[in-house]
C-alpha positions in Angstrom: 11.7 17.7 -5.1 9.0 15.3 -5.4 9.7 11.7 -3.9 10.1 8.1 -6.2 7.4 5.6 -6.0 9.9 3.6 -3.9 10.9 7.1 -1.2 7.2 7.3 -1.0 6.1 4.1 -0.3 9.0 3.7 2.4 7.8 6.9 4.3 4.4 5.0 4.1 6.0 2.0 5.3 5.2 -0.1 2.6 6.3 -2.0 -0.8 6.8 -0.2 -3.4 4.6 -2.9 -5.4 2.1 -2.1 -2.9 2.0 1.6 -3.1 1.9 1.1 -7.2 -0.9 -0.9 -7.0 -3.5 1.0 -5.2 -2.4 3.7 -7.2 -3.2 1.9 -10.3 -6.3 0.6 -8.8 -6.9 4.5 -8.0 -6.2 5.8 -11.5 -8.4 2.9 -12.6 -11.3 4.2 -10.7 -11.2 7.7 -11.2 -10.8 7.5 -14.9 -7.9 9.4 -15.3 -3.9 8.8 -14.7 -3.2 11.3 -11.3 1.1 10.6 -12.2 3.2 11.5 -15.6 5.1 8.0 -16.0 8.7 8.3 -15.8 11.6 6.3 -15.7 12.8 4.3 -12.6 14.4 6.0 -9.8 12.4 9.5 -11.0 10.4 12.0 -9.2 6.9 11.5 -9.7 5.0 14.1 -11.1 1.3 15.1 -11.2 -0.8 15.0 -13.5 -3.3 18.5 -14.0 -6.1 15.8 -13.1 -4.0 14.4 -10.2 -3.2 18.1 -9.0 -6.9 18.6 -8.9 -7.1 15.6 -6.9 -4.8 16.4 -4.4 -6.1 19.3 -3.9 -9.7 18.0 -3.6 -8.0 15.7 -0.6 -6.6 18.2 1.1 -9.8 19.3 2.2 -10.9 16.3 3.9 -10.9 16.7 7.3 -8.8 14.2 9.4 -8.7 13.9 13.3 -6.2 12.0 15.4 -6.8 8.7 17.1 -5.4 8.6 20.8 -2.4 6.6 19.2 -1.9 9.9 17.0 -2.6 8.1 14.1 -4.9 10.0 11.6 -8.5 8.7 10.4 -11.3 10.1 8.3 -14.1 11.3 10.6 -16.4 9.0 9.0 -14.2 5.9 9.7 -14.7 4.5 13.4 
């Protein structure tokens, strides 16, 4: 089952403000809404254009940082 705003932002180790934010900011910028808004407490569920999206991102290729934390290639 998908995760809330609130058990995503905790596995990010964030707010949950936070995380809604930059996905506002994100929606904002692409145009389009990537979630279906629910109520509180509710799975969050993609949008077609946010599947599309996500799919998009998976295809960016990441590499590990000698810490293990992951980076964009392009980002020093």
């Amino acid at each position: 089952m998908p995760p809330t705003l609130t058990e995503a932002a905790q596995d990010l180790g964030i707010h949950h403000s936070t995380l809604a934010i930059q996905l506002n900011r994100l929606e904002a910028d692409l145009g389009h809404p990537l979630f279906e808004r629910a109520e509180r407490a509710t799975a969050m569920k993609l949008t077609r254009f946010g599947k599309r999206v996500a799919a998009a991102a998976q295809k960016i290729p990441v590499r590990k940082c000698h810490d293990g934390e992951r980076k964009h290639p392009s980002k020093p």
